[in-house]
ROKOL-568778 format. One record per residue (C-alpha): residue number from 1; residue in one letter; z, x, y. Coordinates in steps of 0.1 Angstrom, whole numbers, plus 5000, padded with zeros to 4 digits. Layout:
BEGIN
[NUM; 'a'; [Z; X; Y]]
...
***
This chain:
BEGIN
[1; 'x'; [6075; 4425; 1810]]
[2; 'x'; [6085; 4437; 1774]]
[3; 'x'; [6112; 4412; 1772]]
[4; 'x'; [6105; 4385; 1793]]
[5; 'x'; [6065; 4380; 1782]]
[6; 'x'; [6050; 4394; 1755]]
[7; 'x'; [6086; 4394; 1733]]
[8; 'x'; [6086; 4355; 1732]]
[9; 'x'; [6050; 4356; 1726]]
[10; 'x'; [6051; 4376; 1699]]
[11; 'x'; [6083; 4360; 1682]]
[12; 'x'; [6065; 4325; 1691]]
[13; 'x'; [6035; 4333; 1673]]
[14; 'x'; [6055; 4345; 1642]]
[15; 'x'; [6074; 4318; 1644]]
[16; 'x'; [6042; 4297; 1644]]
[17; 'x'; [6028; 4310; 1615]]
[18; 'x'; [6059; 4308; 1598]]
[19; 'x'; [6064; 4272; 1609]]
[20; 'x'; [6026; 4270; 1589]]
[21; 'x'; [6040; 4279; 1559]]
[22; 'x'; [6068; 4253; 1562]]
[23; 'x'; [6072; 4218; 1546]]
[24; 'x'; [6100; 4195; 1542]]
[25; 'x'; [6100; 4199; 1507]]
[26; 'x'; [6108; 4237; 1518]]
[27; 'x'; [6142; 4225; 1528]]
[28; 'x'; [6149; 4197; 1502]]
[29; 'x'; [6136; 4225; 1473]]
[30; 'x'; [6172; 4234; 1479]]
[31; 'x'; [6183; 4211; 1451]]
[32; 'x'; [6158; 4230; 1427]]
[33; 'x'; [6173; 4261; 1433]]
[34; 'x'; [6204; 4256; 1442]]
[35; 'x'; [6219; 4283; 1425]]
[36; 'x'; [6199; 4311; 1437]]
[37; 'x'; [6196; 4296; 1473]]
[38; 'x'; [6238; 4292; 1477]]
[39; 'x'; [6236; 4329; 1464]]
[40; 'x'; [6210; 4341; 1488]]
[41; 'x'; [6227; 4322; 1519]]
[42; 'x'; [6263; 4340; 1503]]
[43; 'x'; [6249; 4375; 1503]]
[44; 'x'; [6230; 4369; 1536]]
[45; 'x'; [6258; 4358; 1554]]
[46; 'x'; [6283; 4364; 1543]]
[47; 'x'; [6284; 4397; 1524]]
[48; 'x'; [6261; 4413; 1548]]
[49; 'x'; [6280; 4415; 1575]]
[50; 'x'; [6308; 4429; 1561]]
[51; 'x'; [6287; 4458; 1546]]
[52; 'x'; [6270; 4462; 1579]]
[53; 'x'; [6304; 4467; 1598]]
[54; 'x'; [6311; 4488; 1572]]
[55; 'x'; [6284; 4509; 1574]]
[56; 'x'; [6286; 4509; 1613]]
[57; 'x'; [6321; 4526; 1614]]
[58; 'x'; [6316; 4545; 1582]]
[59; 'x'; [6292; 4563; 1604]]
[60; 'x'; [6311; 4565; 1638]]
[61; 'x'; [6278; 4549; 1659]]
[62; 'x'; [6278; 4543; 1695]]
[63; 'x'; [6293; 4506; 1705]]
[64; 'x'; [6259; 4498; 1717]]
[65; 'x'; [6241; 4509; 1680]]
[66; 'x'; [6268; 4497; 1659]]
[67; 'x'; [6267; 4456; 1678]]
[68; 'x'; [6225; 4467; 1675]]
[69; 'x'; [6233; 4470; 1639]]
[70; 'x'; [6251; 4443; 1636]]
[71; 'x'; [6229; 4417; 1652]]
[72; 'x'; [6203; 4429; 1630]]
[73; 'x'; [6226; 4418; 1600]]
[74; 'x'; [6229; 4384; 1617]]
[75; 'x'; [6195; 4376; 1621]]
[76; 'x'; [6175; 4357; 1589]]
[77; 'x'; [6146; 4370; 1570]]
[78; 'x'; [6112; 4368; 1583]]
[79; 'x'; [6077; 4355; 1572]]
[80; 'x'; [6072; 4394; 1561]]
[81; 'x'; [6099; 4392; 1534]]
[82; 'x'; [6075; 4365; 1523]]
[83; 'x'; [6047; 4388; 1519]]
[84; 'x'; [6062; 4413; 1500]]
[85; 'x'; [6083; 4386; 1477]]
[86; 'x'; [6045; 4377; 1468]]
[87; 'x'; [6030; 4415; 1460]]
[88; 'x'; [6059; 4418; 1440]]
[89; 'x'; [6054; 4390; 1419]]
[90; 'x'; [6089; 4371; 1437]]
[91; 'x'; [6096; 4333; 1437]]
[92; 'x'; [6077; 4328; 1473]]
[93; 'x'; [6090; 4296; 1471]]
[94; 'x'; [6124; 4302; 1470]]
[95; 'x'; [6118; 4328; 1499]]
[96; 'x'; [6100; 4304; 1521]]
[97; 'x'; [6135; 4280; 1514]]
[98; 'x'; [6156; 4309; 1523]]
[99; 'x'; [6137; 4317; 1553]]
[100; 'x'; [6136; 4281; 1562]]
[101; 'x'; [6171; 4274; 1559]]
[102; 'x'; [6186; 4305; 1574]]
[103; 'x'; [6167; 4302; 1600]]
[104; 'x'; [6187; 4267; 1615]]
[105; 'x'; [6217; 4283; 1599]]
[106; 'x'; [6213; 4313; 1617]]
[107; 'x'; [6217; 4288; 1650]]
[108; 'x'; [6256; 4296; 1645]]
[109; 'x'; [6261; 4326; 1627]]
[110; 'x'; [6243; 4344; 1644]]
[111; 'x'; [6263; 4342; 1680]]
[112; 'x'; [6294; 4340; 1660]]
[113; 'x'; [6287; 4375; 1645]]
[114; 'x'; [6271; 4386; 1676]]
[115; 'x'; [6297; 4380; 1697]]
[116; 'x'; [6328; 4394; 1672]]
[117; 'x'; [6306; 4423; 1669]]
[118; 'x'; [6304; 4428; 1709]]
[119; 'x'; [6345; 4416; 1708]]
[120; 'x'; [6357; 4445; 1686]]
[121; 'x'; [6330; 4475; 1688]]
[122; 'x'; [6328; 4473; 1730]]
[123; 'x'; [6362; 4455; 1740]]
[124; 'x'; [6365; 4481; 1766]]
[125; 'x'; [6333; 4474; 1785]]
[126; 'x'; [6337; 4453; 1811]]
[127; 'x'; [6297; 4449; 1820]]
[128; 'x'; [6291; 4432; 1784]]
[129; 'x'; [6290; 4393; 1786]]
[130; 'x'; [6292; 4374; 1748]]
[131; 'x'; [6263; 4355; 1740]]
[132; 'x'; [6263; 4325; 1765]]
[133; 'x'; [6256; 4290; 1748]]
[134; 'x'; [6228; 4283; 1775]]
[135; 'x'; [6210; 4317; 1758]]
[136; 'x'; [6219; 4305; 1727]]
[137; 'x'; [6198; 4272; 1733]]
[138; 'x'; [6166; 4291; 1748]]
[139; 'x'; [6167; 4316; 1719]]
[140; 'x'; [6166; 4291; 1693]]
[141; 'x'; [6141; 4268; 1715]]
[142; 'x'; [6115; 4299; 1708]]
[143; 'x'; [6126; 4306; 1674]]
[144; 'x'; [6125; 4267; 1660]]
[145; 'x'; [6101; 4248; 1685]]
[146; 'x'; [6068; 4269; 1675]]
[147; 'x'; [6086; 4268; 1637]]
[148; 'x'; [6084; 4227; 1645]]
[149; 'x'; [6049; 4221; 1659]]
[150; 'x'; [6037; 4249; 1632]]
[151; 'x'; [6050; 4223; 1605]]
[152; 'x'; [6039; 4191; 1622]]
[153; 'x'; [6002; 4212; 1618]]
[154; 'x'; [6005; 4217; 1586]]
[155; 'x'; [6016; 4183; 1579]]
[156; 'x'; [5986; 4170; 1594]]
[157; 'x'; [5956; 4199; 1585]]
[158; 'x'; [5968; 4217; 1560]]
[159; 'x'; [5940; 4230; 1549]]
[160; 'x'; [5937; 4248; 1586]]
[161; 'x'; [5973; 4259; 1579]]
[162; 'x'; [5962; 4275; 1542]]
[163; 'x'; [5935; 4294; 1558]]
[164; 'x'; [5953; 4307; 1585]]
[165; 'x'; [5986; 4318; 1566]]
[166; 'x'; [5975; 4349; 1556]]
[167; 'x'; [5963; 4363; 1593]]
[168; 'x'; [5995; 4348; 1607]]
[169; 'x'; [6014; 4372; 1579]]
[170; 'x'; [5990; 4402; 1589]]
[171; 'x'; [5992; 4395; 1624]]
[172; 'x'; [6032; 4391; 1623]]
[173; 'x'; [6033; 4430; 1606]]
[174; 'x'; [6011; 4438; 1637]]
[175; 'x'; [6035; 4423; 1662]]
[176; 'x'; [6064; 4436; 1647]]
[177; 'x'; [6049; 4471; 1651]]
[178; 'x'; [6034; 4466; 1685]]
[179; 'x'; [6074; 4453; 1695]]
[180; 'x'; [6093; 4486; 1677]]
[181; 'x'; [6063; 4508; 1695]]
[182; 'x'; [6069; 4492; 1731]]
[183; 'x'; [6104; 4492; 1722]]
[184; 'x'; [6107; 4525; 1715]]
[185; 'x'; [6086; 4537; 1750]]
[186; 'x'; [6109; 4517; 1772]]
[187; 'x'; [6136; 4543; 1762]]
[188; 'x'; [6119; 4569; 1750]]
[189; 'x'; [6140; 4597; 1766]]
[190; 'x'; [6171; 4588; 1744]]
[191; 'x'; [6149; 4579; 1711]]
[192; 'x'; [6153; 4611; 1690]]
[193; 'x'; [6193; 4612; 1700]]
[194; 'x'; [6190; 4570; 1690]]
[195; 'x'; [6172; 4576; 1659]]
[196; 'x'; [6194; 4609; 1650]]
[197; 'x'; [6223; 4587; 1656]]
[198; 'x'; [6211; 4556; 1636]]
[199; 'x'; [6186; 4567; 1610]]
[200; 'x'; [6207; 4574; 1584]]
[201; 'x'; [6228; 4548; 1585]]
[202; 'x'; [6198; 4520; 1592]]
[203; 'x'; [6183; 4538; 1558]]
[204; 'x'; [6218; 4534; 1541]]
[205; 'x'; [6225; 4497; 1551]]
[206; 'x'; [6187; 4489; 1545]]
[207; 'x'; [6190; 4502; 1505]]
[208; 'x'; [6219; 4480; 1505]]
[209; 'x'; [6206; 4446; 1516]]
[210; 'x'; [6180; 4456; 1490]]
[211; 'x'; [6201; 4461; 1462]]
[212; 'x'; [6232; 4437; 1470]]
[213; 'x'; [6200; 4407; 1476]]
[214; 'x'; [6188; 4423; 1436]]
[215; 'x'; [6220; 4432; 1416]]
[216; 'x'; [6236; 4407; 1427]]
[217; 'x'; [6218; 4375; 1411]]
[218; 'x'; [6209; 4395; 1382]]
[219; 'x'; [6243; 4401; 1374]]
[220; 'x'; [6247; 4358; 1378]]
[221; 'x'; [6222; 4355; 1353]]
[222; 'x'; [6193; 4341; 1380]]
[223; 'x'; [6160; 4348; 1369]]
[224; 'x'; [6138; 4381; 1378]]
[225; 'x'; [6111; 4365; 1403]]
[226; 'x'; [6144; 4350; 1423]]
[227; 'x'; [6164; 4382; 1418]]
[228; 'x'; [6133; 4396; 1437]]
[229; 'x'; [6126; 4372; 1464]]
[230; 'x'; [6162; 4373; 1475]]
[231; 'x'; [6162; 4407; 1475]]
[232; 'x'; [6134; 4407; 1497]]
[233; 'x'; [6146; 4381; 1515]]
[234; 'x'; [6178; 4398; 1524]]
[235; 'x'; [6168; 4433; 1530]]
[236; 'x'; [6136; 4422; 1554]]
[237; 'x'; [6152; 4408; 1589]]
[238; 'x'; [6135; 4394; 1617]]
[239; 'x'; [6137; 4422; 1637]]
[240; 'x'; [6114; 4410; 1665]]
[241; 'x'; [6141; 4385; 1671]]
[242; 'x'; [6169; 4406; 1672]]
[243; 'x'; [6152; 4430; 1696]]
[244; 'x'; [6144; 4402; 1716]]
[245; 'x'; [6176; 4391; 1720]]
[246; 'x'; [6188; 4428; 1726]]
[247; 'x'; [6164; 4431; 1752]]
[248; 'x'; [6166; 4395; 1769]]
[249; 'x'; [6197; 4382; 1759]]
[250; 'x'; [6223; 4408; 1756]]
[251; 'x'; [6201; 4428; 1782]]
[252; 'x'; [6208; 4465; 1762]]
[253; 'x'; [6179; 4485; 1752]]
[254; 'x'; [6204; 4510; 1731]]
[255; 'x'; [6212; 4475; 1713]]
[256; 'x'; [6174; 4474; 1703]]
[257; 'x'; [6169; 4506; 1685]]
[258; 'x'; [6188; 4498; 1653]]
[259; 'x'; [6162; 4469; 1649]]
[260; 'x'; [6138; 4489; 1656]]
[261; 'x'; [6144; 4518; 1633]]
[262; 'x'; [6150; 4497; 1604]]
[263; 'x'; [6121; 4473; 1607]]
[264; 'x'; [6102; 4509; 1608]]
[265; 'x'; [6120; 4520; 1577]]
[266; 'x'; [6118; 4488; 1560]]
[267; 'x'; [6083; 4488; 1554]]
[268; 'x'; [6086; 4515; 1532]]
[269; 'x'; [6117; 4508; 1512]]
[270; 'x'; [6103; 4472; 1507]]
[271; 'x'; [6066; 4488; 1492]]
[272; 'x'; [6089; 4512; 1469]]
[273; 'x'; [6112; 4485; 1460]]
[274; 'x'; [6085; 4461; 1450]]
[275; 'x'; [6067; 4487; 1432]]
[276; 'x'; [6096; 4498; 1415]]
[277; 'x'; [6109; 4459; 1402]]
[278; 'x'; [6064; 4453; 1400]]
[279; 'x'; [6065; 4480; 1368]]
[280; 'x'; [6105; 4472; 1356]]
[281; 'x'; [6090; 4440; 1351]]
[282; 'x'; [6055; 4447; 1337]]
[283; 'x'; [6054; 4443; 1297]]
[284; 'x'; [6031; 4466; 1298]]
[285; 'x'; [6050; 4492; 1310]]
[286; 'x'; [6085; 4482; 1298]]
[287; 'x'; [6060; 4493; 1261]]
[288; 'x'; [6055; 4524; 1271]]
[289; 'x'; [6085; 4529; 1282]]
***
């Protein structure tokens, strides 16, 4: 029931609200930016990974946590990175772009890294099918179609979309709890061996998507606000959809705890990471200082 009903509900309705957000100008605001948007898609794609698989042997996990990991990695930023980007004084603009964009991206990278993942860390398991393109066509029909009719509505109220961005943001957080909770209990006779197994290094790759989505376009010389919304950007995942498609796709629970764990853990690195860039940027402060 987990994974067959009320996970594409819930990843619908973020999807919705995300999709509420969304204009076309969203996607062509890509030649406004389009220095801080190829950086963002470079680290997010491209970097990522790499540090992910890194971090995945670097701390010996199971096949089925270290591919769990790794689809995490895979999977774009969500409408929460978009809320945080915003209490940290971010360019939400340039997030919602991000978002927008990796999301279609994310079409192809994301079974291409999935399935090199499940390749190399479970070669020797017979019982593990690759991502199949017919599941690769349903996931993305719940990802982008309620992204789709959520833009068509905004297009054509958006002043119904304005007033309900905010409780689709609140009620995403809510999901995305209620998912890592129900998660969790389907499996909760392994969960403290999961979560001794991939805690740390969930913490460790989580403070790097952070920083590498930070450093990164500071040391390019982008501005602050982007600096922050792509570090927000990159170190929030979608982790409803990647423990969907543990669950549904790649049919592993053990595959869904690293999404889980970190999209618990994120919520508090993100608050102390946007308090901590909130005051480095504060005049005020910076004074006293």
């Amino acid at each position: 029931m987990l994974a067959t009903v009320l996970l594409p509900i819930a990843l619908g309705i973020i999807m919705l609200g995300l999709g509420l957000s969304l204009k076309v100008e969203d996607f062509t605001r890509v030649l406004k930016f389009p220095k801080a948007v190829l950086v963002g898609l470079i680290c997010q794609m491209l970097i990522l990974p790499f540090i992910c698989f890194g971090i995945a042997i670097g701390f010996g996990l199971k096949a089925e946590l270290a591919v769990g990991l790794m689809l995490l990695a895979a999977s774009p930023g969500g409408a929460t990175a978009n809320l945080f980007s915003h209490l940290s004084n971010g360019n939400v603009a340039l997030n919602i772009t991000l978002t927008a964009v990796n999301s279609v991206l994310a079409i192809f990278t994301l079974p291409l890294i999935v399935n090199i993942s499940l390749g190399y860390f479970m070669a020797d398991n017979d019982t593990i099918l690759p991502m199949q393109f017919k599941k690769i066509i349903e996931v993305f029909a719940i990802v982008l179609l309620p992204v789709i009719i959520g833009m068509l509505i905004n297009a054509k109220f958006p002043n119904f979309s304005k007033k309900s961005e905010k409780p689709f943001k609140i009620a995403s957080a809510i999901f995305l709890v209620a998912i890592i909770i129900l998660a969790v209990l389907k499996d909760r006779d392994k969960i403290l061996e999961y979560f001794q197994q991939v805690g740390l290094a969930a913490l460790v790759f989580n403070m790097a998507s952070m920083s590498i989505g930070y450093f990164i376009p500071i040391l390019l010389q982008i501005g602050k606000k982007e600096a922050i919304a792509i570090g927000m950007e990159i170190g929030i995942h979608n982790g409803t959809l990647a423990i969907f498609i543990a669950l549904n796709v790649l049919d592993n629970p053990a595959m869904s705890f690293p999404p889980a764990v970190y999209s618990l853990i994120m919520f508090f690195t993100a608050a102390a990471f946007g308090w901590w860039v909130s005051r480095k940027n504060n005049p005020e402060h910076n004074s006293k200082t």
